[in-house]
C-alpha positions in Angstrom: 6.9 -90.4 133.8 3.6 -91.2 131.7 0.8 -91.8 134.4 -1.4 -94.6 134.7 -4.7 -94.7 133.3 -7.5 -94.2 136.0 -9.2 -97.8 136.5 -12.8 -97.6 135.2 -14.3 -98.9 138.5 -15.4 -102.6 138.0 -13.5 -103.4 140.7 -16.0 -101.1 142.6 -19.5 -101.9 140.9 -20.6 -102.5 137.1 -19.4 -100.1 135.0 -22.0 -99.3 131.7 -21.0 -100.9 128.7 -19.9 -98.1 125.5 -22.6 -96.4 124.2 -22.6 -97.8 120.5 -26.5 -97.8 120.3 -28.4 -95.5 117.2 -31.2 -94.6 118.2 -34.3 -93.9 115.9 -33.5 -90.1 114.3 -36.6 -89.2 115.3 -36.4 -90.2 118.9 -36.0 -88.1 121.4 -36.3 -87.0 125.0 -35.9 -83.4 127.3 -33.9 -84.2 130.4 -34.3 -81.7 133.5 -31.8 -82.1 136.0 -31.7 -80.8 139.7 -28.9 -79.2 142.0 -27.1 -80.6 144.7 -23.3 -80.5 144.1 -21.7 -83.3 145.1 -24.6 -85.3 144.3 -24.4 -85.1 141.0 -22.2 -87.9 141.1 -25.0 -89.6 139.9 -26.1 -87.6 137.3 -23.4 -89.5 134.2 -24.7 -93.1 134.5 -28.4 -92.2 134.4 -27.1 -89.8 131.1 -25.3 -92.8 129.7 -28.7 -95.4 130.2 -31.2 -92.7 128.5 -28.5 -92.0 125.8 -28.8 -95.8 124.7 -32.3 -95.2 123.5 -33.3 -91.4 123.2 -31.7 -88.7 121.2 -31.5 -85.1 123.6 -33.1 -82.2 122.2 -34.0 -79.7 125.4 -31.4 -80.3 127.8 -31.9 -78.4 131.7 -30.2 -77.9 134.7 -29.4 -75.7 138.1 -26.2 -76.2 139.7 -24.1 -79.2 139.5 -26.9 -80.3 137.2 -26.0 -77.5 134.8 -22.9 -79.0 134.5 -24.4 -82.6 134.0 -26.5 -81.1 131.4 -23.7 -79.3 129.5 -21.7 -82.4 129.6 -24.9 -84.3 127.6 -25.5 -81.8 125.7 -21.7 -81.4 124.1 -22.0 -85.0 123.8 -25.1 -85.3 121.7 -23.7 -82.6 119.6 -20.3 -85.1 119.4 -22.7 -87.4 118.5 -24.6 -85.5 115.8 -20.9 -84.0 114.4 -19.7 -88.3 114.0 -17.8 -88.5 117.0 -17.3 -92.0 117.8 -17.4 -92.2 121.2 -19.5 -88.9 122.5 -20.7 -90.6 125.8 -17.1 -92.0 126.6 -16.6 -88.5 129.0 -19.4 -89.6 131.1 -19.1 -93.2 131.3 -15.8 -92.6 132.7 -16.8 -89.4 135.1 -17.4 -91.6 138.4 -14.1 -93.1 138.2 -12.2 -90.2 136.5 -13.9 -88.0 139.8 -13.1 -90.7 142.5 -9.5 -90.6 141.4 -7.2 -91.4 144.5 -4.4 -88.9 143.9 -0.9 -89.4 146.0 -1.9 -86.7 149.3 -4.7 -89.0 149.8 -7.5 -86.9 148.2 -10.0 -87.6 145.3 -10.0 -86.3 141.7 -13.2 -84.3 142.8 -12.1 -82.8 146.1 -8.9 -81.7 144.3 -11.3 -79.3 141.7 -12.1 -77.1 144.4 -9.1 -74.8 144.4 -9.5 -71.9 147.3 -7.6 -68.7 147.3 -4.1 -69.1 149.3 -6.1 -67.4 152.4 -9.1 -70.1 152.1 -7.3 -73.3 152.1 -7.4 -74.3 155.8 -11.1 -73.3 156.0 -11.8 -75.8 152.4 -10.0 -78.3 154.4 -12.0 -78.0 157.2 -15.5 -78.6 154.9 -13.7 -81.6 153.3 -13.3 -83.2 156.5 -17.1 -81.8 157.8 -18.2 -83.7 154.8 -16.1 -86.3 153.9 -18.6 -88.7 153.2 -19.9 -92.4 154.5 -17.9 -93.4 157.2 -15.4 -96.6 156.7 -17.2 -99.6 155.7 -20.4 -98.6 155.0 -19.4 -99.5 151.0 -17.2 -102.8 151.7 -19.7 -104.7 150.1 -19.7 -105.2 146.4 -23.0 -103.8 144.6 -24.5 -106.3 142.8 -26.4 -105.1 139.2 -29.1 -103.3 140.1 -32.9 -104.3 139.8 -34.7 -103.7 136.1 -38.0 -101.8 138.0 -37.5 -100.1 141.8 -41.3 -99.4 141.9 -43.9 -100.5 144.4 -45.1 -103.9 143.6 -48.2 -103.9 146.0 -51.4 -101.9 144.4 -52.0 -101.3 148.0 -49.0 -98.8 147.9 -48.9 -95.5 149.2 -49.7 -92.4 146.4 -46.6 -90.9 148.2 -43.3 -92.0 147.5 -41.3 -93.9 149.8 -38.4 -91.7 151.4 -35.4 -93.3 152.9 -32.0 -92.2 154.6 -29.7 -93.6 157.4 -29.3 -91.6 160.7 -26.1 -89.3 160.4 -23.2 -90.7 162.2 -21.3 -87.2 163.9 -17.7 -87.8 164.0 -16.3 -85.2 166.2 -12.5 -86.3 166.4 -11.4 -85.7 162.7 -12.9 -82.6 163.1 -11.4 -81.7 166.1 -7.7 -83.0 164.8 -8.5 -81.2 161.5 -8.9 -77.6 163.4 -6.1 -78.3 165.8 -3.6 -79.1 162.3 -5.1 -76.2 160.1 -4.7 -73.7 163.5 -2.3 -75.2 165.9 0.2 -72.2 165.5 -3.0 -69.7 166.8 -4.1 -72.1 169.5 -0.8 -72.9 171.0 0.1 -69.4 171.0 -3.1 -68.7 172.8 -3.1 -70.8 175.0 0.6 -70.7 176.0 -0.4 -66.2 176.2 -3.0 -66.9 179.2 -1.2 -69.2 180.6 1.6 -66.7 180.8 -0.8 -64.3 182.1 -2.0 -66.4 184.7 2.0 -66.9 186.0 2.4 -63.6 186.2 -0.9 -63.0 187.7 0.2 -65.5 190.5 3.5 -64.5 191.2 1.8 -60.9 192.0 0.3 -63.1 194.6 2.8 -64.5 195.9 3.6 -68.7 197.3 0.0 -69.3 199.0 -1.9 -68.9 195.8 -0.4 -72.1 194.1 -3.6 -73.8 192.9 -5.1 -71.2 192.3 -2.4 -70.2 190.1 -2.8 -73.3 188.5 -6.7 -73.3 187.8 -6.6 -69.8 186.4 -3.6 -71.0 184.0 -5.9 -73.9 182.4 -9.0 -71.6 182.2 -6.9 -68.6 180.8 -5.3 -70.9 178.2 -8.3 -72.5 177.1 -10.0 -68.7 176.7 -7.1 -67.3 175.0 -6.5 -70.4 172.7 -10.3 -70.3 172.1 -9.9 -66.7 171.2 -6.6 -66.8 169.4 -8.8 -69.7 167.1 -11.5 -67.5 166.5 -9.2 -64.7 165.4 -7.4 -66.5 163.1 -10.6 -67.9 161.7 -12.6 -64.4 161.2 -9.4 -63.5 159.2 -10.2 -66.6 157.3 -13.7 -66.1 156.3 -12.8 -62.0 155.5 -9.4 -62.9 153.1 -10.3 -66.5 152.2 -14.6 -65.8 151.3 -15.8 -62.1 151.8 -12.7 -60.7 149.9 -12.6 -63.4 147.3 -16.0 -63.0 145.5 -17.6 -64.3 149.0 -17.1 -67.7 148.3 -13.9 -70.0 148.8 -13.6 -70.8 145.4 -13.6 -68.7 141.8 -13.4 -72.5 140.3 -9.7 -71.7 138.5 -6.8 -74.0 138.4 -4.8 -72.1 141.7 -2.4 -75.2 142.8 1.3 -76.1 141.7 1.3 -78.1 138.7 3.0 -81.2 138.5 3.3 -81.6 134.4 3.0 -85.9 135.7 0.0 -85.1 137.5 -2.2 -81.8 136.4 -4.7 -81.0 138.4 -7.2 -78.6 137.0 -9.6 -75.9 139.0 -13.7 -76.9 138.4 -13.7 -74.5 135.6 -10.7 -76.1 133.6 -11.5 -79.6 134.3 -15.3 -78.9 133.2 -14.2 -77.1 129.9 -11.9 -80.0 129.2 -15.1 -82.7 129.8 -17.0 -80.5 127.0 -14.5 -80.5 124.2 -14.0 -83.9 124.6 -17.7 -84.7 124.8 -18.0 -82.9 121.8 -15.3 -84.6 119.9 -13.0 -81.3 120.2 -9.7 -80.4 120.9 -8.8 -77.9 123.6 -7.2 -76.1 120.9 -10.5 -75.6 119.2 -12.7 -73.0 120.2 -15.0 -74.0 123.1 -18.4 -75.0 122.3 -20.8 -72.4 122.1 -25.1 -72.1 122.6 -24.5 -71.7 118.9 -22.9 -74.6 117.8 -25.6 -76.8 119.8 -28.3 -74.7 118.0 -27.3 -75.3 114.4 -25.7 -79.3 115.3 -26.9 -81.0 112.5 -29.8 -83.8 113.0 -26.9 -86.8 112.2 -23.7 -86.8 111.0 -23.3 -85.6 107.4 -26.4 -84.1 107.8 -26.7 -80.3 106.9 -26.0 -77.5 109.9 -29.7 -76.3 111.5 -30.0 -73.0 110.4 -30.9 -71.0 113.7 -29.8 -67.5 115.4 -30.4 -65.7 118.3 -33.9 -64.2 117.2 -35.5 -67.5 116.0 -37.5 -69.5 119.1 -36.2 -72.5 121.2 -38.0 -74.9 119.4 -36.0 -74.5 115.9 -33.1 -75.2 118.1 -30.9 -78.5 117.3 -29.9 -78.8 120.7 -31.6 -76.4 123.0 -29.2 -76.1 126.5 -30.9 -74.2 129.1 -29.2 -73.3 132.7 -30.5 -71.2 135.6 -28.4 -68.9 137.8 -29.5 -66.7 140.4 -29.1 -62.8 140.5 -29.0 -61.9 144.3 -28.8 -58.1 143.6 -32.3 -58.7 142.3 -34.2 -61.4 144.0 -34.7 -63.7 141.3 -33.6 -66.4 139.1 -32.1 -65.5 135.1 -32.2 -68.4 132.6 -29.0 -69.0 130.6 -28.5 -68.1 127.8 -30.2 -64.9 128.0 -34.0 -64.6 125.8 -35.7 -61.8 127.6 -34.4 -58.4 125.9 -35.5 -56.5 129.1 -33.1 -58.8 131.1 -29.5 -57.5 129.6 -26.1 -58.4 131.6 -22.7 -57.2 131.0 -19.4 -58.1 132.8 -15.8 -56.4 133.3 -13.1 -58.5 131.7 -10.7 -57.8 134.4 -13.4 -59.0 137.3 -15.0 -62.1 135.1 -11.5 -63.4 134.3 -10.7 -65.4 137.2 -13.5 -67.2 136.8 -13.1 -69.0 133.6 -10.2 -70.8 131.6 -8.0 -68.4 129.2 -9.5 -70.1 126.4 -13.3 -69.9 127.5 -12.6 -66.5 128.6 -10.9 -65.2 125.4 -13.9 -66.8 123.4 -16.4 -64.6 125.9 -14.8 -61.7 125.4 -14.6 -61.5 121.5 -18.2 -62.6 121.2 -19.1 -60.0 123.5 -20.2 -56.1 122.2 -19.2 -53.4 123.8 -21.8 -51.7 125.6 -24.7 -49.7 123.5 -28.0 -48.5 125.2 -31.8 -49.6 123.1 -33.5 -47.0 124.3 -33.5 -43.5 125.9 -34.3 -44.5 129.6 -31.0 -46.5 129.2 -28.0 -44.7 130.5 -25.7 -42.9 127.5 -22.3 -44.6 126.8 -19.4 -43.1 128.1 -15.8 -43.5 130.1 -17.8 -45.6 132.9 -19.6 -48.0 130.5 -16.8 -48.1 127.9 -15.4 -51.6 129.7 -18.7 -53.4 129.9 -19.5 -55.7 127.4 -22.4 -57.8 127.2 -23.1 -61.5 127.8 -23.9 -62.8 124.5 -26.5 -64.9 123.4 -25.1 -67.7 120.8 -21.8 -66.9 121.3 -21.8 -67.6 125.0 -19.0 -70.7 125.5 -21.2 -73.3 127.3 -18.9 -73.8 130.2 -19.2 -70.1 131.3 -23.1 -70.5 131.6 -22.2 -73.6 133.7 -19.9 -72.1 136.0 -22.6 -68.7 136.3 -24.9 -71.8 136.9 -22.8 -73.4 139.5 -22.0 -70.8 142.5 -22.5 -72.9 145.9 -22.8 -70.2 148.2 -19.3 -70.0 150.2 -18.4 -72.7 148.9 -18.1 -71.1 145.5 -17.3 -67.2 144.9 -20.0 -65.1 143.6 -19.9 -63.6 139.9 -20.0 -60.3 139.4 -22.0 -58.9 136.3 -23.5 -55.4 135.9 -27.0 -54.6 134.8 -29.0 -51.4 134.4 -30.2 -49.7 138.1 -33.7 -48.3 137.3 -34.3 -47.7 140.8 -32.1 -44.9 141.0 -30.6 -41.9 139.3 -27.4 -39.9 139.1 -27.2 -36.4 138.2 -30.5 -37.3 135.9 -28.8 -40.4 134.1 -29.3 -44.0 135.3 -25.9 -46.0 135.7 -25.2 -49.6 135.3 -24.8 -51.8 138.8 -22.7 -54.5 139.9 -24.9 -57.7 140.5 -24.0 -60.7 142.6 -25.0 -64.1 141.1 -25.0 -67.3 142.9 -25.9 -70.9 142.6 -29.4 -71.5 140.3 -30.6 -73.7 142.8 -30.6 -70.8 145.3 -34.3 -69.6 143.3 -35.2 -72.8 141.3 -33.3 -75.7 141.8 -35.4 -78.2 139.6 -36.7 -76.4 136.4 -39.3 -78.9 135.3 -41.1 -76.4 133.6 -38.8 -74.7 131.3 -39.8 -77.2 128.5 -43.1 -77.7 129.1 -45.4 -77.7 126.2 -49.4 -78.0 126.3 -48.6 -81.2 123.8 -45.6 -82.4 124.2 -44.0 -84.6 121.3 -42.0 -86.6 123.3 -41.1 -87.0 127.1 -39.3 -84.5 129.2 -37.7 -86.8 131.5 -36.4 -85.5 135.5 -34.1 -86.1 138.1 -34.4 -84.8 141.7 -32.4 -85.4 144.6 -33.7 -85.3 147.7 -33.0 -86.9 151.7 -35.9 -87.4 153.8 -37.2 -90.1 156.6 -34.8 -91.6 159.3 -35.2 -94.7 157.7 -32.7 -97.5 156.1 -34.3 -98.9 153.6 -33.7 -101.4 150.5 -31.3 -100.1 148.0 -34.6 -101.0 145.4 -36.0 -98.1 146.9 -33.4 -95.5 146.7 -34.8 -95.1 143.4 -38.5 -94.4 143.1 -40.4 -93.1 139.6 -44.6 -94.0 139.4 -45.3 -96.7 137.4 -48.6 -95.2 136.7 -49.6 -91.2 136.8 -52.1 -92.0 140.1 -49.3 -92.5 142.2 -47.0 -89.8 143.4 -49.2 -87.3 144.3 -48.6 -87.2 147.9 -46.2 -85.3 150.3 -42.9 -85.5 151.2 -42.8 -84.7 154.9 -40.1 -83.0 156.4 -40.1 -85.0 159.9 -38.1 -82.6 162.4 -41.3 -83.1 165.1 -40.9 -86.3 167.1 -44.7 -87.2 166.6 -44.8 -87.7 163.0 -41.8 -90.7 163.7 -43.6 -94.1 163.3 -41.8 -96.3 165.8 -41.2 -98.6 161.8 -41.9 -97.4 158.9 -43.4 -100.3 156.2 -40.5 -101.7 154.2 -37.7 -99.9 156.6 -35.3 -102.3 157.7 -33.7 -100.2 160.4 -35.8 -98.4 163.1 -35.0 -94.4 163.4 -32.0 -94.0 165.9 -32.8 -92.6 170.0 -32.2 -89.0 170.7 -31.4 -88.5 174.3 -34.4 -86.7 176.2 -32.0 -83.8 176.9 -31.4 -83.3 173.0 -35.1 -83.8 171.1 -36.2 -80.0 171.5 -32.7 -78.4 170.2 -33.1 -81.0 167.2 -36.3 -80.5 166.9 -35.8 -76.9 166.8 -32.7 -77.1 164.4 -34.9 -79.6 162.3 -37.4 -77.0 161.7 -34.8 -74.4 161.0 -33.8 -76.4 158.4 -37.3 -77.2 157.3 -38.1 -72.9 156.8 -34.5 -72.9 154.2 -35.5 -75.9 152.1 -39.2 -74.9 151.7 -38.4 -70.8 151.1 -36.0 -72.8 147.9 -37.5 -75.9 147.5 -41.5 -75.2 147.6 -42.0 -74.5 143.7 -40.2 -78.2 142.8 -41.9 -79.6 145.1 -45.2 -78.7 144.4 -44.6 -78.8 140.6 -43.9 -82.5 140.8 -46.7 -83.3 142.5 -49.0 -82.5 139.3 -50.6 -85.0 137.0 -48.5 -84.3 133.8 -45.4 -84.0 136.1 -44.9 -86.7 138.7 -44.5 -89.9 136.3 -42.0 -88.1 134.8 -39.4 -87.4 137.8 -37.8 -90.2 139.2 -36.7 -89.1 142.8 -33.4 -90.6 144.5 -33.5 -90.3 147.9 -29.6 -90.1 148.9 -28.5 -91.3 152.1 -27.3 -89.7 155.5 -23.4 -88.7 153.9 -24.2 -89.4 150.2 -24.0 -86.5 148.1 -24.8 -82.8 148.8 -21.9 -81.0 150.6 -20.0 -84.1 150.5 -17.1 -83.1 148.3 -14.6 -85.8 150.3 -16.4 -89.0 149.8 -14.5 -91.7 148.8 -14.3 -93.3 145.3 -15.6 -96.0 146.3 -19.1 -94.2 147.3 -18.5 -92.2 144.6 -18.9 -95.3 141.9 -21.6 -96.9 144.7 -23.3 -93.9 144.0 -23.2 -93.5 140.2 -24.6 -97.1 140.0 -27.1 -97.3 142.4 -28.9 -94.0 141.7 -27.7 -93.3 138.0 -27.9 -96.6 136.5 -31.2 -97.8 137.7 -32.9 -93.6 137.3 -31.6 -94.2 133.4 -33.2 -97.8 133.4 -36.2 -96.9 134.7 -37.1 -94.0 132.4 -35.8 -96.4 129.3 -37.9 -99.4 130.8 -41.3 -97.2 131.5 -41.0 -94.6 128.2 -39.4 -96.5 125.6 -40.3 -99.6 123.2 -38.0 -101.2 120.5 -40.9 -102.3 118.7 -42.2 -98.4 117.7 -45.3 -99.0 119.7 -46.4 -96.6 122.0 -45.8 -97.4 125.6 -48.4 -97.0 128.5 -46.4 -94.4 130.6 -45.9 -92.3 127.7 -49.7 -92.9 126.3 -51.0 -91.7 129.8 -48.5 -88.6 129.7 -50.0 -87.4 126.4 -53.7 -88.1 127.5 -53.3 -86.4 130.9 -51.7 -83.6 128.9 -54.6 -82.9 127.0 -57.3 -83.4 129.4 -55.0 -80.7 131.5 -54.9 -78.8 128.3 -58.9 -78.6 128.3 -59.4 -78.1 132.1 -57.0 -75.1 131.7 -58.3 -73.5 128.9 -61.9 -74.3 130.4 -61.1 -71.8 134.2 -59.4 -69.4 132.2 -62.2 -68.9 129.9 -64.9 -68.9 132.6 -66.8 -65.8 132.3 -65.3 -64.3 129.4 -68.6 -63.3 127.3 -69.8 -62.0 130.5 -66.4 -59.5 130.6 -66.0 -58.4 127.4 -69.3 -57.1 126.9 -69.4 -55.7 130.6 -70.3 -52.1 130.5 -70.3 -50.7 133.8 -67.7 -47.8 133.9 -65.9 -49.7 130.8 -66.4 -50.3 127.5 -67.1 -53.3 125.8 -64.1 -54.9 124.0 -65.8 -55.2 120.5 -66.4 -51.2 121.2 -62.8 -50.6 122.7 -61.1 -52.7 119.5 -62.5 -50.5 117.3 -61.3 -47.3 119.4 -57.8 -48.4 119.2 -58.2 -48.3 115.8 -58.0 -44.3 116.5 -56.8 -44.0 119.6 -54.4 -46.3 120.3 -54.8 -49.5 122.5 -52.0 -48.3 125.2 -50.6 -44.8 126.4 -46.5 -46.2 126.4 -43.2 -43.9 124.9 -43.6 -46.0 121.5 -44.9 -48.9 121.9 -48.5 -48.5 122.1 -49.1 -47.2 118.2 -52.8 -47.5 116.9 -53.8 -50.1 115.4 -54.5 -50.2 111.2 -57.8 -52.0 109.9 -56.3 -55.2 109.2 -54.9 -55.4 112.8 -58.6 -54.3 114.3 -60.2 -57.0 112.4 -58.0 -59.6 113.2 -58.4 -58.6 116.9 -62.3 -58.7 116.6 -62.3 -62.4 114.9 -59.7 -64.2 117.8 -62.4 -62.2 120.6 -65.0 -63.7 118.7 -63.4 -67.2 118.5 -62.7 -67.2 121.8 -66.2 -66.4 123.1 -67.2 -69.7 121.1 -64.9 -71.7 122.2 -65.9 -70.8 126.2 -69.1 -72.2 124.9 -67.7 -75.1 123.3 -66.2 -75.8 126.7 -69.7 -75.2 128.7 -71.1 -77.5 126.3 -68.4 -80.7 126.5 -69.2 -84.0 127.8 -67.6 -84.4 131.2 -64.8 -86.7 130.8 -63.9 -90.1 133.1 -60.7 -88.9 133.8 -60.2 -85.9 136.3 -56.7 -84.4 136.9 -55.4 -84.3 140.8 -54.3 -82.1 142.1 -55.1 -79.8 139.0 -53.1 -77.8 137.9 -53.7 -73.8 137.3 -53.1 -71.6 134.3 -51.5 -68.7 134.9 -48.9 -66.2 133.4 -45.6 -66.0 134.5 -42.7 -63.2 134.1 -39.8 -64.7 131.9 -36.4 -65.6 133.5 
C-alpha cells in the first residue's frame, strides 16, 4: 500500500513559499545556532527566510542545532552542486517531524528509539513532556509581523522575556506509570497485603480493622517498593548499561516496509543526502565535500585539504561536542593536532547508520603515534582508528554533537591518558562525550573575525519571566547596537516579581504560601545548572559587536526543550512563530536588494573596528615599558638576539635557535609594535565608546 504524502501544514499556519531566490554570489552570511533539542523545531523556517537572500559560508551549532546546521549546510552545497530544490528538506521538516503516525505519536517522538530495557522509562519522558496542553494552539496563526522590535525609544536596553506559567498535569503521568508498571505494582501491592492477612490471622478475630489498616499501608509500601525496583532495573539496563543514555539514536523498532520509521541517526543522514541533492546510495556527505563545493553550479571544485585554514573553506561546518572524561568542550571536525580521538568500530557502530558508519571507518587510519611521549602501537591499539578530519561523514559529527544527557547514550572515543603511566608507557583511554551544549551551547565566537566581511547571524533559545506576552514579542533582535545590553534575570526569588510586567498581558500565576520557599529553593537550583552552562553565551551576547546580531526567542512554558511529545500542531505553531519571523528579521535588518549598505550591518562593521582599536589599545599598554625592563630579565631586543645562539625555548624539539633572518624579522614586528602602542597613546578619542567592552585575551583551542 503506497502511503500518503505528509500534508505540508497550511492547514496549521503559513507554510514558506520554495526557495527559488539567487542570491548575489557574493552574498553571504555565518549562521550560529544554539542547543535545546526539541526546540529546534524552529530552527528550518528561520534557515529557509535567511536562505532567500544570503549564501552560507560558516555554518555553527551545539546540539539539535548541530543538526540544524548540517541540514543548511548539505543544502547550500545542493545548492552550489545545481540541485534544484536544496531547501525543500527544511521547508518540509515541521510537518515531516509533526507527522501523526497510527499509535497516536509524532514523526519526531518516534526517532527516539530506546534499547528494549528503556522503552517504558522513554515513555514515561514523552508523557512528562508532551507539550502544550489541549487548546492552547486551536487558534489559527495568522502571518507573522515584518519587525518584532520595540517601537518606543523609551524601551528597556534589556530584552523583553516572556513565558506562560507551567500547567502540572499529574494524572497522565500517574496513568502513564501505573500502564508502563502495573505488573510490579499490583504484585506489590497484592505481596503486603498478603502479609498483612497472614499477619492478622496470627492474631486472631479481634484484630479485624486492624488487619485491615495494615493491609492498605503494607500494599501501598510494597507496591511503592515493587515500583522502585522495577524502575532502578530500568535506569541500570535501559541508561547506565546502554552508553548511559536511553537512546544510541539507531533505527531499533519493527519495520513496517508501508510505514519506516527510522532511529535519529538514520532519519538525519537521510535529511542530508537529500539536502544535498544525493542518493542514499551515494556516499554520505563529508567535511570534505562542503570544503571544496564549488562557488555555483558549474563552477570549478575549491581546492582545499585538511592542512589549509577555515577561511579557504567553501562551506566551513563547525559542531561542538563535549568530552566529559576531560572537562571541556572539542570542536568538530577536529583542527587542534594536540587534540587526537580515535574510536573502536565494534563500540562506535551502534551509533551511526551502516552506510555513515562504513564511510567512517574506511576514512579512518589505523592508529600511529607523532611523537615519542605517545604510547608505541601494538595488540591494544591495533583496533583504534582515528576520527578523520575531511573524511569525517557530517552526520557522525552531528550525532557526537547531539548527546542529550540520559536522554541520549554517551559516545565512547579513546584519547591518549598523559596523566598516568603503565609499566613506563602511556596507554590510550576510553572518553565519554556528551551533548555540545553541556560546555558551550551557543558558539557565537567560533567565526568571529576582527573585520568581518559579512554578518555572522545567531539564534538562541531561551525561557525566562512568568509572563504571557504578545506573540510580536516572542521574537526579539535590537534594531540598533545600544539596545540589548542588559540582563536576563533568572526570577526564582519572589521579590524581583513585578505584580505586571509592561506589555504582559497575563499577570504571573499565585503560589500557595505553603509552596514559595520549596520553589524558590528549586528555582535557584535550577538557576546554579543554567549559569555553570549557560554564563559564557550569555555574557558573550551582551557585547557590542554581538548582541544586534542574536535574535533571542523566548519559548513558552511547554514549547520546545525536553518536549519531544508536542503535538504537530505546536510543532508547525512553533516553526512559524519563532523561525519565520527570526529569518525575517535578520533579512529585514541586514539585507538590501538595492546593494546599498544597510544601517545594522554599517553599525556592525564600525563597532567592529572601534572594538578592534580599544583591544589592541589595553593589550599594548605598557609594552615599551616591558620589553626594555631589566630588573632580573633581559631586555627583548637583548634576548632576540640571544636566541639567535641559544635558542628561544628549552622543549624536546621544538625550541631550535633561531637563524639571522628569523632574529631580524623578530626585532622589526617588536619594533613595529612599540610604535604602534604609541600610535594608540597618540589617537584622537573617538565619539563612540563600546559598552560593555569587551576584553582581548587568548584562549586554548577546542
Amino acid at each position: 500500500m503506497k502511503k500518503e504524502p505528509v500534508a505540508p501544514g497550511d492547514d496549521i499556519c503559513p507554510v514558506p513559499a520554495p526557495v527559488d531566490e539567487v542570491p548575489p554570489l557574493d552574498r553571504y552570511c555565518d549562521l550560529v545556532l544554539t542547543g535545546g533539542v526539541a526546540s529546534g523545531v524552529v530552527y528550518p523556517w528561520a534557515i529557509v527566510e535567511l536562505a532567500r537572500a544570503y549564501r552560507f559560508r560558516n555554518i555553527g551549532g551545539t546540539s539539535v542545532g548541530a543538526m540544524a546546521a548540517a541540514l543548511a549546510a548539505a543544502a547550500e552545497y545542493g545548492r552550489r552542486t545545481g540541485y534544484e530544490m536544496p531547501f525543500e528538506t527544511l521547508r518540509r521538516l515541521p510537518a515531516a517531524l509533526g507527522e501523526e503516525l497510527p499509535d497516536g505519536r509524532t514523526r519526531m517522538l518516534s526517532l527516539f528509539q530506546p534499547a528494549p530495557q528503556g522503552r517504558r522509562l522513554i515513555r514515561l519522558w514523552a508523557r512528562l513532556f508532551q507539550g502544550m496542553p489541549p487548546g492552547s494552539y486551536d487558534r489559527k496563526t495568522q502571518d507573522p509581523p515584518a519587525s518584532a522590535a520595540p517601537e518606543s525609544p523609551e524601551s528597556p536596553e534589556s530584552p523583553p522575556a516572556p513565558v506562560a506559567a507551567p500547567k502540572v498535569r499529574i494524572g497522565p503521568v500517574i496513568a502513564e506509570v501505573a500502564k508502563a508498571y502495573g505488573a510490579a505494582i499490583a504484585s506489590g501491592a497484592f505481596g503486603g497485603a498478603l502479609l498483612a492477612w497472614a499477619i492478622g490471622n496470627a492474631q486472631g478475630q479481634h484484630a479485624a480493622w486492624t488487619t485491615v489498616v495494615l493491609g492498605l499501608a503494607l500494599a501501598v509500601v510494597c507496591a511503592a517498593l515493587a515500583l522502585l525496583a522495577d524502575l532502578r532495573h530500568d535506569i541500570r539496563r535501559g541508561i547506565v548499561d546502554n552508553g548511559l543514555g536511553l537512546c544510541k539514536g539507531g533505527t531499533l523498532e519493527p519495520q513496517d516496509p508501508d510505514d519506516p520509521r527510522p532511529g535519529l541517526s538514520e532519519w538525519l543522514h537521510e535529511g542530508i543526502q537529500r539536502s544535498a541533492g544525493l542518493k542514499l546510495s551515494d556516499p554520505p556527505l563529508t567535511f570534505g565535500d562542503l570544503w571544496t563545493a564549488p562557488a555555483y553550479p558549474g563552477a570549478p571544485l575549491t581546492p582545499c585539504t585538511d592542512a589549509d585554514p577555515p577561511g579557504l573553506r567553501a562551506i566551513n561546518l563547525q559542531m561542538i561536542s563535549t568530552n566529559v572524561t576531560h572537562g571541556r568542550p572539542y570542536r568538530l571536525p577536529l583542527a587542534d593536532e594536540t587534540s587526537r580521538l580515535f574510536f573502536r568500530p565494534d563500540e562506535l557502530r551502534p551509533y551511526l547508520p551502516r552506510a555513515v558508519f562504513d564511510a567512517l571507518l574506511q576514512a579512518a587510519p589505523s592508529y600511529v603515534p607523532r611523537s615519542s611521549s605517545d604510547p608505541p602501537a601494538g595488540d591494544d591499539t591495533r583496533e583504534l582508528r582515528e576520527l578523520p578530519g575531511a573524511g569525517l561523514p557530517v552526520a557522525a559529527a552531528a550525532r557526537l554533537s547531539l548527546s542529550f544527557p540520559l536522554l541520549f547514550s554517551a559516545v565512547p572515543l579513546y584519547a591518549i591518558d598523559y596523566e598516568q603511566r603503565e609499566a613506563g608507557s602511556r596507554r590510550l583511554r576510553r572518553c565519554w562525550f556528551t551533548d555540545g551544549g553541556v560546555s558551550s551551547n551557543f558558539p557565537i565566537h567560533i567565526f568571529d573575525a576582527a573585520l568581518p566581511r559579512w554578518p555572522t547571524f545567531g539564534l538562541w533559545l531561551g525561557r525566562q519571566d512568568p509572563y504571557q506576552r504578545p506573540d510580536d514579542a516572542l521574537v526579539w533582535l535590537p534594531d540598533f547596537h545600544g539596545r540589548g545590553w542588559g540582563d536576563n534575570w533568572n526570577r526564582f526569588d519572589p521579590a524581583t516579581l513585578p505584580t505586571m510586567a509592561e506589555g504582559a498581558t497575563t499577570p504571573p500565576a499565585a503560589v500557595p504560601a505553603w509552596l514559595a520557599p520549596w520553589k524558590m529553593l528549586g528555582g535557584f537550583l535550577v538557576g546554579l545548572a543554567t549559569t555553570a552552562t549557560d554564563w559564557r553565551d550569555r555574557t558573550s551576547f551582551r557585547l557590542p559587536h554581538v548582541r544586534n546580531r542574536v535574535a533571542r526567542l523566548w519559548l513558552r512554558a511547554g514549547e520546545g526543550g525536553l518536549h519531544i511529545g508536542m503535538p504537530r500542531r505546536q510543532i508547525l505553531e512553533m516553526a512559524h512563530r519563532y523561525g519565520t519571523l527570526a529569518g525575517r528579521l535578520f533579512v529585514d535588518q541586514f539585507c538590501s536588494d538595492d546593494g546599498r549598505e544597510k544601517a545594522a550591518w554599517r553599525e556592525q562593521r564600525w563597532v567592529r573596528l572601534q572594538l578592534l582599536i580599544s583591544s589592541l589599545r589595553e593589550r599594548l599598554s605598557g609594552l615599551s615599558a616591558s620589553a626594555a625592563y631589566a630588573a632580573f630579565s633581559v631586555p627583548l631586543p637583548r634576548a632576540i638576539r640571544a636566541a639567535a645562539a641559544l635558542g628561544p625555548v628549552r622543549d624536546h624539539g621544538d625550541g631550535g635557535k633561531l637563524d639571522d633572518a628569523q632574529a631580524a624579522s623578530l626585532q622589526e614586528l617588536l619594533a613595529e609594535l612599540v610604535r604602534l602602542e604609541g600610535l594608540m597613546k597618540a589617537a584622537v578619542p573617538q565619539p563612540y565608546k563600546p559598552r560593555p567592552e569587551p576584553e582581548l585575551r587568548l584562549r586554548a583551542p577546542l
